[in-house]
DRENDO-1510 file (C-alpha; in Angstrom, 1 decimal, always signed):
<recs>
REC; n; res; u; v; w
REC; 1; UNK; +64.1; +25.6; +29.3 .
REC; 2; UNK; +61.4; +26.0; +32.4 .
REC; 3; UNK; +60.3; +28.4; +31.1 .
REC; 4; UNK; +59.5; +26.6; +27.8 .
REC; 5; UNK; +58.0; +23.3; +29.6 .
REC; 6; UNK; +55.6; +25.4; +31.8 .
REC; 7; UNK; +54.1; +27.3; +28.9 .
REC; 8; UNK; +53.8; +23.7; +27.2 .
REC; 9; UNK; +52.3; +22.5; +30.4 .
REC; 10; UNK; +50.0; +25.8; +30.3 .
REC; 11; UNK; +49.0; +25.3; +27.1 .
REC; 12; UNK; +47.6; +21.8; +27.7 .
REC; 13; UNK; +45.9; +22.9; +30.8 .
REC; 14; UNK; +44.4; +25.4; +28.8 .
REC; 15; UNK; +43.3; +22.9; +26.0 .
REC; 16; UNK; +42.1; +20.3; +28.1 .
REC; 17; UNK; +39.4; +23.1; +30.0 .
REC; 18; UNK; +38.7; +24.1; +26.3 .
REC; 19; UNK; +37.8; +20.2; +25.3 .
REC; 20; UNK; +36.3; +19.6; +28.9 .
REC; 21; UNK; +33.6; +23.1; +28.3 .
REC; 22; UNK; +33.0; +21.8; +25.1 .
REC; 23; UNK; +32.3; +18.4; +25.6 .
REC; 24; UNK; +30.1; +19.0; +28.6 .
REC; 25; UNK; +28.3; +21.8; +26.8 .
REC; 26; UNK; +27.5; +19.6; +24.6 .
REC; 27; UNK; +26.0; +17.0; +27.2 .
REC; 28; UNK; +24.8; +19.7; +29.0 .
REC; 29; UNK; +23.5; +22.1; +27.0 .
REC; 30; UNK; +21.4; +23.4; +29.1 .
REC; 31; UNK; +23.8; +24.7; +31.6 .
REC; 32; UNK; +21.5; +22.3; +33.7 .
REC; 33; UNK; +23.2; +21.7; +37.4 .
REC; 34; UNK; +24.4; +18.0; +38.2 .
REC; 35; UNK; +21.1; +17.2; +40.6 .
REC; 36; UNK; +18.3; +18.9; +37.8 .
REC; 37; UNK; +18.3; +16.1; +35.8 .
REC; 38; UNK; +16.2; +13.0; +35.6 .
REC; 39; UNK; +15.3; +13.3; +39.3 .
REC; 40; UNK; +14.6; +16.6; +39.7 .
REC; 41; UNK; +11.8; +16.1; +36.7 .
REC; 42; UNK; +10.2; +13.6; +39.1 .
REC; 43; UNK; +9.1; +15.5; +41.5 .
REC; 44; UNK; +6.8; +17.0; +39.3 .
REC; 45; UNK; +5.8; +13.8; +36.8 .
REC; 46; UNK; +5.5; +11.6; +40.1 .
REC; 47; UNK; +3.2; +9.2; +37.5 .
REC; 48; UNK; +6.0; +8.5; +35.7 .
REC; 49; UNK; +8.0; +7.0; +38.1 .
REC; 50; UNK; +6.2; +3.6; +37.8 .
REC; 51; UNK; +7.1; +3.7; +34.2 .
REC; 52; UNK; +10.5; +3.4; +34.7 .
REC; 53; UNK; +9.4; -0.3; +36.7 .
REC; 54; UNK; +9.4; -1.5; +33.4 .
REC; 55; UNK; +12.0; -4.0; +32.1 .
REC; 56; UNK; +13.2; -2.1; +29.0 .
REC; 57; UNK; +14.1; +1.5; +29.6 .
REC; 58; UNK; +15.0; +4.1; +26.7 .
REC; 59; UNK; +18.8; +4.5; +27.3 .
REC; 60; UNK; +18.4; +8.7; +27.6 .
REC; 61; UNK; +15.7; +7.9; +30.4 .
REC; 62; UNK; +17.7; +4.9; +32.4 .
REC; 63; UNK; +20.5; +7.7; +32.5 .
REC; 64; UNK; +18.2; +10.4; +33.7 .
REC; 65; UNK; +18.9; +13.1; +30.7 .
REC; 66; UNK; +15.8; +14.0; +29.8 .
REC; 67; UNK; +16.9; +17.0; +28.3 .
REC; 68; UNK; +18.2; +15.0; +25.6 .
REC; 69; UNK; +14.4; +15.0; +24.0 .
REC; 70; UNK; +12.5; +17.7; +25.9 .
REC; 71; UNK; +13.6; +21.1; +26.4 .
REC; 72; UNK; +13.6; +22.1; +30.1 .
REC; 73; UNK; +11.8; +25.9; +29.3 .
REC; 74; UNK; +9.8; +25.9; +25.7 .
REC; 75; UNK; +9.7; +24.5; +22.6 .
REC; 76; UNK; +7.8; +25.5; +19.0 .
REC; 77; UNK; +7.0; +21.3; +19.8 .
REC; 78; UNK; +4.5; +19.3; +21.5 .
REC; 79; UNK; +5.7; +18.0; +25.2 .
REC; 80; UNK; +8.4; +20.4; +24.9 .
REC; 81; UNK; +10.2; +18.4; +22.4 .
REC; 82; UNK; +13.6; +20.0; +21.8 .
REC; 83; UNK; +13.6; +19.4; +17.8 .
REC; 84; UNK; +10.3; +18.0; +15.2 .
REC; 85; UNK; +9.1; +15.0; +16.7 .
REC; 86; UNK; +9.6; +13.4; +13.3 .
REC; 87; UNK; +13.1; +13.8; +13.3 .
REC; 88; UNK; +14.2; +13.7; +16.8 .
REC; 89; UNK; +14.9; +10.3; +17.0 .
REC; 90; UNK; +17.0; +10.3; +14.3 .
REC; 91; UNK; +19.4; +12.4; +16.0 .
REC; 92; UNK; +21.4; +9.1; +18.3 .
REC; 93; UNK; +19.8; +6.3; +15.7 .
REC; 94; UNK; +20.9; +7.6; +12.3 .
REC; 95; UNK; +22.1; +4.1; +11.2 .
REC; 96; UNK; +17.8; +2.6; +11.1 .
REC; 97; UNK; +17.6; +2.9; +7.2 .
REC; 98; UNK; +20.4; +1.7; +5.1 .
REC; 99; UNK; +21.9; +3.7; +2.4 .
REC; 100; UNK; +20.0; +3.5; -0.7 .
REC; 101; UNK; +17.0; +1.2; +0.5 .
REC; 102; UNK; +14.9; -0.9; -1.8 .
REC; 103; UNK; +12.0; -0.4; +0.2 .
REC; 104; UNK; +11.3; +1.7; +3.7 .
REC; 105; UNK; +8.3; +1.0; +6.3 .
REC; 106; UNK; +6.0; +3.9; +6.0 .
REC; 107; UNK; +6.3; +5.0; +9.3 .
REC; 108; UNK; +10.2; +4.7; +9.5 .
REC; 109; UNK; +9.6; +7.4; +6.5 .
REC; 110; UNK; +7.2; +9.1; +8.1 .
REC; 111; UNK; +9.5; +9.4; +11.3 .
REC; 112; UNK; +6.7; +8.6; +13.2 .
REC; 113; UNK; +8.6; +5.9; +15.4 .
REC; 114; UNK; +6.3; +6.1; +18.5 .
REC; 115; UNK; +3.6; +4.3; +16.4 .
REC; 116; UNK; +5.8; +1.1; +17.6 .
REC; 117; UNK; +8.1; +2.1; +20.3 .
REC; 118; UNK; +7.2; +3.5; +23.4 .
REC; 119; UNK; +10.3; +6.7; +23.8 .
REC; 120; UNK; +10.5; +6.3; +27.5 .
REC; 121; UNK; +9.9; +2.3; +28.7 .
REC; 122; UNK; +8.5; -0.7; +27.8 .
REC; 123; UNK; +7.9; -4.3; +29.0 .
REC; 124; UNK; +8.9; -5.5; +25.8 .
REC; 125; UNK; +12.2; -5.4; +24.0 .
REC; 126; UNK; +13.6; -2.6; +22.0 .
REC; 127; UNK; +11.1; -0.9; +23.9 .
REC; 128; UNK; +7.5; -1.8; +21.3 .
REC; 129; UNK; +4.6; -0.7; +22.5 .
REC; 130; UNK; +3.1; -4.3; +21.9 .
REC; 131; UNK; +5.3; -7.8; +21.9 .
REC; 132; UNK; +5.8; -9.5; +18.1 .
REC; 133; UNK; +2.7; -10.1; +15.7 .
REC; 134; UNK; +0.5; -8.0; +17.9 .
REC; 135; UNK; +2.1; -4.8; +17.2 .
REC; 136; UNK; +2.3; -5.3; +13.0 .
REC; 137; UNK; -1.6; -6.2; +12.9 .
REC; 138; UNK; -2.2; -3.0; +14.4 .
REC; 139; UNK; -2.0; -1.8; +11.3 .
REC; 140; UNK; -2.3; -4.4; +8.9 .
REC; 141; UNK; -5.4; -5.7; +9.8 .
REC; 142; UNK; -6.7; -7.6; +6.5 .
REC; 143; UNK; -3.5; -9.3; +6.6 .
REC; 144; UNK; -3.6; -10.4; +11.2 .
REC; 145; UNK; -7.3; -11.6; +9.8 .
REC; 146; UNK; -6.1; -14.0; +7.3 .
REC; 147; UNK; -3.4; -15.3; +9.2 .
REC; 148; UNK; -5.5; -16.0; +12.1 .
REC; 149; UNK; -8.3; -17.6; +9.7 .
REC; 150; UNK; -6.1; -19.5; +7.8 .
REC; 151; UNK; -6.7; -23.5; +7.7 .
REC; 152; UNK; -3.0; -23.9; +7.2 .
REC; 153; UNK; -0.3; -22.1; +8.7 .
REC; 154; UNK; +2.9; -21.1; +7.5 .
REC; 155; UNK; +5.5; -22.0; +10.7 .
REC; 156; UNK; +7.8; -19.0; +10.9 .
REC; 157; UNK; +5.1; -16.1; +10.3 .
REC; 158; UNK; +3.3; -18.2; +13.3 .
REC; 159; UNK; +6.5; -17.5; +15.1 .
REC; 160; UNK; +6.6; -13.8; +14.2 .
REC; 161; UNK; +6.9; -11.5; +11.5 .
REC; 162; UNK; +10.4; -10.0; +11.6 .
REC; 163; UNK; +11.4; -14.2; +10.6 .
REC; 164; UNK; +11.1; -12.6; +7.0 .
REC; 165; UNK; +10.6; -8.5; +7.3 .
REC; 166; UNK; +13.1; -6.0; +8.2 .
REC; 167; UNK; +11.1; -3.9; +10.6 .
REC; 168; UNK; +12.5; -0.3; +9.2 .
REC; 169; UNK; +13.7; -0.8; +5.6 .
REC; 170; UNK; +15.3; -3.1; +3.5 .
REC; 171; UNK; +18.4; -3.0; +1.3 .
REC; 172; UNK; +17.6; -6.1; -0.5 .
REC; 173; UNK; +14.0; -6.8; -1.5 .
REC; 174; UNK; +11.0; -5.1; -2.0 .
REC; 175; UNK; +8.1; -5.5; +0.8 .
REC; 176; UNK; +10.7; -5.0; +3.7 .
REC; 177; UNK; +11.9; -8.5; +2.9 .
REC; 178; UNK; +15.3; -9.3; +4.7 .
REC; 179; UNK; +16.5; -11.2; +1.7 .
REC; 180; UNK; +15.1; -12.0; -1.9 .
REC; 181; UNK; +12.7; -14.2; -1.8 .
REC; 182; UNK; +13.7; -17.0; -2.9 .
REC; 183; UNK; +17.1; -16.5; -0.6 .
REC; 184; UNK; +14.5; -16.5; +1.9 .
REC; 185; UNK; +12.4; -19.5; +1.3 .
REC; 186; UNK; +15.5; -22.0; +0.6 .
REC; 187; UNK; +16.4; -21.4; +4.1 .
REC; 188; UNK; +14.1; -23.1; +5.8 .
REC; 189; UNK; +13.1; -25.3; +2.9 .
REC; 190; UNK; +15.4; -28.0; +1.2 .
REC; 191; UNK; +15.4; -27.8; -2.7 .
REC; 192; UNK; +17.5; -31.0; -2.9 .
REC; 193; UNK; +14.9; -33.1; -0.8 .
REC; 194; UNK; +13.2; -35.6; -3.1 .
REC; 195; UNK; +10.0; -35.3; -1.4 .
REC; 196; UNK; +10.3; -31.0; -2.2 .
REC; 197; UNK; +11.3; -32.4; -6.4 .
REC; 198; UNK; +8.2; -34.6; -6.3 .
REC; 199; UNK; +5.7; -31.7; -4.9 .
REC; 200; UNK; +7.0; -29.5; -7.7 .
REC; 201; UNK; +6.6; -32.4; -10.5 .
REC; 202; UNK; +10.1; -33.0; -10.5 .
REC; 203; UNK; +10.7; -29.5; -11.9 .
REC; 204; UNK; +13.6; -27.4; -11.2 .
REC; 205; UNK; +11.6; -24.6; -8.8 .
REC; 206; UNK; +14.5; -23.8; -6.6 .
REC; 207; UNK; +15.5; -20.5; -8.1 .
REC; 208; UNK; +12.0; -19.8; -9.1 .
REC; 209; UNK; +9.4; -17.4; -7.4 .
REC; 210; UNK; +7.5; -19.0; -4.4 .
REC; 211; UNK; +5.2; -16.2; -4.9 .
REC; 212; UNK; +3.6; -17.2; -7.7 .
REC; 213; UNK; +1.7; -20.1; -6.3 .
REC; 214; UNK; +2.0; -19.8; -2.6 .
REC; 215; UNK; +0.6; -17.0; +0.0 .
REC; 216; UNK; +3.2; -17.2; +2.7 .
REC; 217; UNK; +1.1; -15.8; +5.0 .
REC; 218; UNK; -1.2; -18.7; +5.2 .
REC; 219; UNK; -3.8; -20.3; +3.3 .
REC; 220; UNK; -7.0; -22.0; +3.2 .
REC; 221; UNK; -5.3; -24.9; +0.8 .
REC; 222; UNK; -2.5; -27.5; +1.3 .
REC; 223; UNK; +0.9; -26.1; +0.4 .
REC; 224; UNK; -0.5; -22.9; +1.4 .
REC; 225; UNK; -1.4; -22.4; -2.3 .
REC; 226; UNK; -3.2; -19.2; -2.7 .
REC; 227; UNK; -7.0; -20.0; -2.6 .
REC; 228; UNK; -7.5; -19.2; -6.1 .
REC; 229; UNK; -5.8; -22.0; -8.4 .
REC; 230; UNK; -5.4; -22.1; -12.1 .
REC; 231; UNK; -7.2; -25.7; -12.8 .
REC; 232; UNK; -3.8; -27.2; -14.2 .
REC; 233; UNK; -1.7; -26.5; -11.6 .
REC; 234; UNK; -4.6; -27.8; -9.0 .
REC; 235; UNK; -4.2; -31.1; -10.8 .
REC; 236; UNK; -0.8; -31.6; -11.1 .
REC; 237; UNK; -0.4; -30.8; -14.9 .
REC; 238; UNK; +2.4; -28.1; -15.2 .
REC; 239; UNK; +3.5; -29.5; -18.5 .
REC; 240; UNK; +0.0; -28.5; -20.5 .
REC; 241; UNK; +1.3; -25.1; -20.3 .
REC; 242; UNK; +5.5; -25.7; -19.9 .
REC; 243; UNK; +8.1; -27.9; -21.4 .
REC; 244; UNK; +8.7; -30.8; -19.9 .
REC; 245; UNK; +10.3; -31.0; -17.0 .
REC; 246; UNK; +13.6; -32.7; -18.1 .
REC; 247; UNK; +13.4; -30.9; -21.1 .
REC; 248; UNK; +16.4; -27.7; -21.7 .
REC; 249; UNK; +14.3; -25.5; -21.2 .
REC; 250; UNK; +11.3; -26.4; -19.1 .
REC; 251; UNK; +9.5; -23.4; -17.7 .
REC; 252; UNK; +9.5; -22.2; -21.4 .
REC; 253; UNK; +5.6; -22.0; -22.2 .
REC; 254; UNK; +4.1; -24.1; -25.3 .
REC; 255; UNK; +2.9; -21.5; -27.1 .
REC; 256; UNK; +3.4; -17.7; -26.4 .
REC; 257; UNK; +0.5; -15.0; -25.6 .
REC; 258; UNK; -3.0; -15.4; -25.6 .
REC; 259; UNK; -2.8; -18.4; -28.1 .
REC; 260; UNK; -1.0; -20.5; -25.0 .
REC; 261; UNK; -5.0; -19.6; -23.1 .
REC; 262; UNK; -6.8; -20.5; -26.6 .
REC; 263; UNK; -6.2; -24.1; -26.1 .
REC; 264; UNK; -8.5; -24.4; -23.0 .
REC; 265; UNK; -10.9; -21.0; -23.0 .
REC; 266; UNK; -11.3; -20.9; -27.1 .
REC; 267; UNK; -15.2; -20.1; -26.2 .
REC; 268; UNK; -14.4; -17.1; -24.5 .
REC; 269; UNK; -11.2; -16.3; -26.6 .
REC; 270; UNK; -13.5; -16.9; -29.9 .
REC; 271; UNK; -16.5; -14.6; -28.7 .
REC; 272; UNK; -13.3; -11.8; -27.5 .
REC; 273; UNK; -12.0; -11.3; -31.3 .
REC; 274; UNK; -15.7; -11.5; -32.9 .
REC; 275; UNK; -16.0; -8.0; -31.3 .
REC; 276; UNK; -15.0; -4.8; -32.7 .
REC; 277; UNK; -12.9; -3.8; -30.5 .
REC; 278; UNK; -10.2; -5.5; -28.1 .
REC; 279; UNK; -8.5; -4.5; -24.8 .
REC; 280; UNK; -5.4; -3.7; -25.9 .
REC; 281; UNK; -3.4; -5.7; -23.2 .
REC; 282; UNK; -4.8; -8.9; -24.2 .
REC; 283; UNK; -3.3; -8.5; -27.9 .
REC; 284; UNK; +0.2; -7.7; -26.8 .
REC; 285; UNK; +3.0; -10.4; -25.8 .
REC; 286; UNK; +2.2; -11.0; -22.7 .
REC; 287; UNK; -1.3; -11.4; -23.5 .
REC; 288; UNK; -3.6; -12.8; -20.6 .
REC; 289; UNK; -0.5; -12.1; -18.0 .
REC; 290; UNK; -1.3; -8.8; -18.1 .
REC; 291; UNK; -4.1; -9.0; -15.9 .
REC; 292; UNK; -3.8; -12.3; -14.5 .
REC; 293; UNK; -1.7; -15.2; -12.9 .
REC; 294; UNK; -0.8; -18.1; -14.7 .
REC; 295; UNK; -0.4; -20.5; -11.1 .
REC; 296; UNK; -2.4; -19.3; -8.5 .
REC; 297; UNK; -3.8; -15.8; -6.8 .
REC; 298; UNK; -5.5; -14.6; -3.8 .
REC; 299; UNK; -7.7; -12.4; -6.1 .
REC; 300; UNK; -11.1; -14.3; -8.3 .
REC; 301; UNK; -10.5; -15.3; -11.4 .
REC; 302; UNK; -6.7; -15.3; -10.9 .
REC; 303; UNK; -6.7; -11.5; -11.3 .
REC; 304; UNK; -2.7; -10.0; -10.7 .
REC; 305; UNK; -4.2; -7.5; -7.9 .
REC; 306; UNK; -7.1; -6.0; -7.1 .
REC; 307; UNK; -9.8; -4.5; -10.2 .
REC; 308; UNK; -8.9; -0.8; -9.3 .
REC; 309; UNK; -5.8; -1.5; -8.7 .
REC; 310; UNK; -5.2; -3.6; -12.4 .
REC; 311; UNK; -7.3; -0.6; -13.7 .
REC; 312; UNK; -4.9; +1.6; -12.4 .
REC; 313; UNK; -1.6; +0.3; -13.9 .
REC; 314; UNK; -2.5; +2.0; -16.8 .
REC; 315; UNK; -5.4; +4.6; -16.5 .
REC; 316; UNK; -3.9; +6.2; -13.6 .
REC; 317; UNK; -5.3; +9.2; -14.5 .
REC; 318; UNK; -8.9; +7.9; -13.7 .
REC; 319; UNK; -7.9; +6.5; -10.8 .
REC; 320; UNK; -5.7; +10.0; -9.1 .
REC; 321; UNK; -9.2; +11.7; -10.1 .
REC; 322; UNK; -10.9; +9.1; -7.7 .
REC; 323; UNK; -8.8; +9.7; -5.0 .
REC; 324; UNK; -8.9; +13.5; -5.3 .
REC; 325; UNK; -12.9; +13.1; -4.9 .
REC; 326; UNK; -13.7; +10.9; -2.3 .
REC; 327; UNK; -11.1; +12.8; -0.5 .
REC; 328; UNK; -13.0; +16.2; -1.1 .
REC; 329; UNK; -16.4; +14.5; +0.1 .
REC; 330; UNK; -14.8; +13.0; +3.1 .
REC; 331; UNK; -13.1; +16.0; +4.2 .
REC; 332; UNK; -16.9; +17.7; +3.4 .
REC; 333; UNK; -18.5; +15.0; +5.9 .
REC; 334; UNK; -16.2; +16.3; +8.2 .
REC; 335; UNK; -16.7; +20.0; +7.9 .
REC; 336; UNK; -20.4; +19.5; +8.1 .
REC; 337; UNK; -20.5; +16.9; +11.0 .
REC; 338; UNK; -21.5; +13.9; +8.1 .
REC; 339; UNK; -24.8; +15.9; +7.0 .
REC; 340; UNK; -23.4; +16.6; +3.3 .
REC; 341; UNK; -25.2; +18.2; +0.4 .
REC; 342; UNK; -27.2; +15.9; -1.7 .
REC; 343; UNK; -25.5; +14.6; -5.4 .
REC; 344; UNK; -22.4; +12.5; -4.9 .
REC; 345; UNK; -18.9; +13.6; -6.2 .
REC; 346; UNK; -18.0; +10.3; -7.5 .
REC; 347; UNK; -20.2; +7.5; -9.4 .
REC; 348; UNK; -20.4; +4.4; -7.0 .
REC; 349; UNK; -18.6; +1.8; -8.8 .
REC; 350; UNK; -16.1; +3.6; -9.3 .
REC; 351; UNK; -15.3; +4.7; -5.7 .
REC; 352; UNK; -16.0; +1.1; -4.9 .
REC; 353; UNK; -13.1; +0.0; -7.8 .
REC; 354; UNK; -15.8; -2.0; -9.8 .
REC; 355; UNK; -14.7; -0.9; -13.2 .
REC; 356; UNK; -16.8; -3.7; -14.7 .
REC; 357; UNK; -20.1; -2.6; -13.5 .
REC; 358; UNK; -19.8; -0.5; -16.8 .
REC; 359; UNK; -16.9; -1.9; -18.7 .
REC; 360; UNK; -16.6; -5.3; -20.9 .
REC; 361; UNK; -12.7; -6.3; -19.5 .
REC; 362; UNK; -11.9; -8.1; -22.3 .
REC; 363; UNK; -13.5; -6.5; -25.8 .
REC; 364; UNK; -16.8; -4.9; -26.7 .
REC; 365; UNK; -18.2; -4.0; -30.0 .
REC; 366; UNK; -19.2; -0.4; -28.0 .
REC; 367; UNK; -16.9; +2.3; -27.7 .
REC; 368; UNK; -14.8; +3.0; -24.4 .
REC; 369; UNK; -15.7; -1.0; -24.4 .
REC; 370; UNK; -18.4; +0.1; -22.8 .
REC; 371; UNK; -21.0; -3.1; -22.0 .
REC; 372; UNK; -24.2; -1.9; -23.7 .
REC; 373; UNK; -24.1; +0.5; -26.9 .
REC; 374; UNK; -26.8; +2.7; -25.2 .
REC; 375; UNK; -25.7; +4.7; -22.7 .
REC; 376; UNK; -29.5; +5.2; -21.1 .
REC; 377; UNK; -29.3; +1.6; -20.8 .
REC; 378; UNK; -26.7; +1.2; -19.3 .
REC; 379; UNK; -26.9; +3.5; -16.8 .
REC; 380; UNK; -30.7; +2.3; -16.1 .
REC; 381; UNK; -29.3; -0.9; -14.7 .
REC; 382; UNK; -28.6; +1.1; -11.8 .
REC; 383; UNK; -30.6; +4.2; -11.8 .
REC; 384; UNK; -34.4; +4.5; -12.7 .
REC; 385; UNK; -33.8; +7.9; -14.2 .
REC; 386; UNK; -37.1; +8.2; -15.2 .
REC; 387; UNK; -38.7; +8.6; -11.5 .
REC; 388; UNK; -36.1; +11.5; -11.5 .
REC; 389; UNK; -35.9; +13.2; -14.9 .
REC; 390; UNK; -38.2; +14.4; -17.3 .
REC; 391; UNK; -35.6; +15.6; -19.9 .
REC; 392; UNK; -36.5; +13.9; -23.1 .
REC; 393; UNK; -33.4; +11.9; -23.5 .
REC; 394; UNK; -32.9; +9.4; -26.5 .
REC; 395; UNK; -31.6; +8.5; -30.3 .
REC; 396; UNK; -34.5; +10.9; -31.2 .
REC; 397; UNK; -33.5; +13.9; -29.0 .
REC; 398; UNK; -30.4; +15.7; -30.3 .
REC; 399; UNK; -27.8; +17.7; -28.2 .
REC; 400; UNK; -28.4; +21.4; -29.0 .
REC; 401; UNK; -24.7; +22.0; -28.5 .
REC; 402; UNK; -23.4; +19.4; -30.9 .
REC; 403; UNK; -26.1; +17.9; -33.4 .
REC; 404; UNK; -24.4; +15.2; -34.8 .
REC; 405; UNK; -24.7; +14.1; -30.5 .
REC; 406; UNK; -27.9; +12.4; -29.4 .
REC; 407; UNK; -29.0; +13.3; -26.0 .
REC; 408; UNK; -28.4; +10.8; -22.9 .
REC; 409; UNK; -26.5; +10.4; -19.3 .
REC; 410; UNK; -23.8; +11.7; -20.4 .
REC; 411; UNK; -24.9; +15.0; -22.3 .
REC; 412; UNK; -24.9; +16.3; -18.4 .
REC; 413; UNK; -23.3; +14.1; -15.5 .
REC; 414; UNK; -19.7; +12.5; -15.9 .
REC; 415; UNK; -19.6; +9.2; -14.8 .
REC; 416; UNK; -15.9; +9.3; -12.9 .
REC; 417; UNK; -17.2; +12.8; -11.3 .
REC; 418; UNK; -15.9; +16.4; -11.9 .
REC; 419; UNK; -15.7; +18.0; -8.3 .
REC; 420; UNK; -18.8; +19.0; -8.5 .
REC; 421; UNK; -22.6; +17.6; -6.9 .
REC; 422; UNK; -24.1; +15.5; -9.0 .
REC; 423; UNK; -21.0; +14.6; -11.2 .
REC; 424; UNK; -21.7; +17.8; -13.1 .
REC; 425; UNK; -19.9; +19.5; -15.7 .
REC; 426; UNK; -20.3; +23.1; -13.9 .
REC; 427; UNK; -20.7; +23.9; -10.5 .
REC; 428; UNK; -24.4; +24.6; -10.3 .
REC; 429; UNK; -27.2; +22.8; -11.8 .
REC; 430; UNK; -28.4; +26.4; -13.0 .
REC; 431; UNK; -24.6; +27.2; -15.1 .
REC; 432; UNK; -25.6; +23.6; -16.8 .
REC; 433; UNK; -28.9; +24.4; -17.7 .
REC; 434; UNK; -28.3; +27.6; -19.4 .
REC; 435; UNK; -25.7; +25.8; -21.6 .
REC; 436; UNK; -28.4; +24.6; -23.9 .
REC; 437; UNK; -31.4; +26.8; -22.7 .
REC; 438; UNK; -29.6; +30.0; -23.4 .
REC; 439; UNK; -32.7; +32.0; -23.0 .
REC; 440; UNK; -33.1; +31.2; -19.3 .
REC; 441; UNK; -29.5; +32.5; -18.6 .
REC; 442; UNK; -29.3; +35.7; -16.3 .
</recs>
């Protein structure tokens, strides 16, 4: 029976070592011994000592186990980080980015977390390189420049950003929203108030989207209404598009499509189907709201986003060529120290997103909708090709290749680029050349 109870007893003895090894080899994987820890790193990094005067101290760092990031001997990593510095943090804060996420902050993604936080200490808290606003308009300038400039403030991004954003990611909203958006607006603002049913002309807004008409990051109009504001909603007159207001259903729209816009542009809707051909967004159901906003943008003429942008919703193949080019002539800058070979990659305006510098937006009676049927014209509003060119160009001059084609801009450049100087067709000027004058070619 002794017998029995001390092999019991030696068997937990046993275990306990096991578990106790294991455990520490885990926390000390290193084999470090107990005073080559935090301190003994000191004596070397001496300048780092004032860094841990700071009030907010990386937990790994207050307990002095650096060995926890850096590996003591050598690392494949910068700073002798023991694993990739994007996933490193990752390792004790797993639980950042929720499961299934809606939308993720870049740099959460990018596991480039020392863009906000500073992995040893910090004066501010969670250990940020920079306290509240400050840090996020780091990055997002255009948007730090209009809150600043704005006439009228909205209260809780004054008081900081993360009122409304979820600084890592977001399992609820696009935009790294905390809530939806409306969730988020009807905390702070009353639906029910009289004076909020008056504002909205006594329609019922409160499950609508605040978006629509108002820039919550501030504005240069009352209500923060974006600057930009479709004429009836400036004045007030929401039911010369809707139902009215105490009618079953009153965000229904009097009419549906482009005939709603008719009533009040029927000049420029009138001069749009008297051309041959139409922008194919403008004829569909959602007619005008394809491009633009019914209430109220930040962009002119109440455009939905940007020109490229728009453009790029649906001719996103254009606009991944674009990309592709300006990157190749940046990265060509670079390589020769910003002395680059003469001929652009990419035509102007459309590096610059100005798709209508060429293109009629809404219909043309030219192919590609193209703003001028003559292609030498229109490119001549720009370039005086004729201080540059002497090839006879013209209805006259016929494409030797093809002569049902007339000879003009296009018979040698392309006017998104190709990749190559000039906007080309072929690498050298010489390989194009030779494509009609075949008795130069060597």
């Amino acid at each position: 029976m002794k017998l029995h109870r001390m092999i019991i007893l030696l068997a937990i003895a046993i275990t306990s070592v096991a578990v106790f090894k294991l455990v520490y080899g885990q926390q000390n994987k290193f084999k470090l011994r107990p005073d080559a820890k935090g301190k003994l790193c000191l004596n070397c990094h001496e300048e780092f000592k004032n860094k841990l005067k700071n009030q907010f101290i990386h937990t790994p760092v207050k307990e002095g186990e650096c060995s926890e990031c850096h590996n003591p001997h050598t690392s494949v990593h910068g700073k002798l980080l023991d694993e990739d510095p994007n996933k490193i943090c990752s390792k004790c804060h797993e639980g950042i980015v929720p499961k299934d996420p809606k939308s993720t902050h870049k740099v959460v993604m990018e596991g480039n977390c020392v863009k906000c936080h500073d992995p040893h200490a910090s004066n501010n808290k969670f250990v940020l390189l920079k306290e509240g606003n400050a840090l996020c308009v780091e990055c997002h300038k255009n948007i730090g420049n209009a809150v600043a400039t704005a006439k009228f403030k909205h209260n809780p991004v004054e008081k900081g950003c993360m009122n409304c954003h979820d600084p890592h990611a977001s399992a609820k909203a696009d935009n790294l929203l905390k809530n939806d958006l409306v969730t988020l607006c009807v905390n702070c603002h009353k639906t029910d108030r009289p004076s909020f049913i008056k504002q909205h002309m006594n329609y019922p807004v409160a499950g609508a989207n605040c978006s629509s008409c108002h820039n919550a990051h501030g504005s240069d109009r009352a209500g923060i209404l974006f600057d930009n504001v479709h004429t009836p909603v400036a004045n007030r007159m929401c039911n010369q598009c809707h139902e009215a207001a105490n009618s079953p259903t009153p965000f229904k729209t009097r009419r549906a499509g482009f005939e709603l816009c008719r009533g009040c542009h029927s000049n420029m809707m009138n001069d749009t189907f008297n051309k041959n051909r139409v922008h194919w967004p403008l004829v569909d159901k959602t007619g005008c709201l394809n491009c633009h906003e019914p209430h109220a943008s930040k962009q002119k003429n109440l455009m939905n986003v940007s020109v490229v942008n728009l453009c790029g919703k649906c001719h996103a193949d254009t606009m991944e060529r674009r990309e592709k080019l300006s990157d190749q002539e940046k990265q060509e800058l670079t390589v020769k120290k910003g002395k680059a070979d003469k001929g652009a990659f990419t035509h102007n305006p459309v590096q610059e997103g100005n798709c209508l510098a060429c293109h009629s937006v809404h219909s043309s009676d030219n192919a590609l909708l193209m703003k001028h049927p003559s292609i030498i014209e229109i490119c001549g509003t720009c370039h005086d090709w004729q201080k540059h060119a002497a090839h006879p160009m013209g209805e006259k001059v016929a494409d030797s290749r093809n002569k049902n084609l007339k000879t003009d801009c296009l018979s040698c450049h392309r006017s998104h680029g190709t990749g190559n100087r000039h906007m080309i067709p072929f690498p050298t000027v010489t390989e194009l050349c030779v494509q009609c004058h075949k008795q130069m070619k060597r």
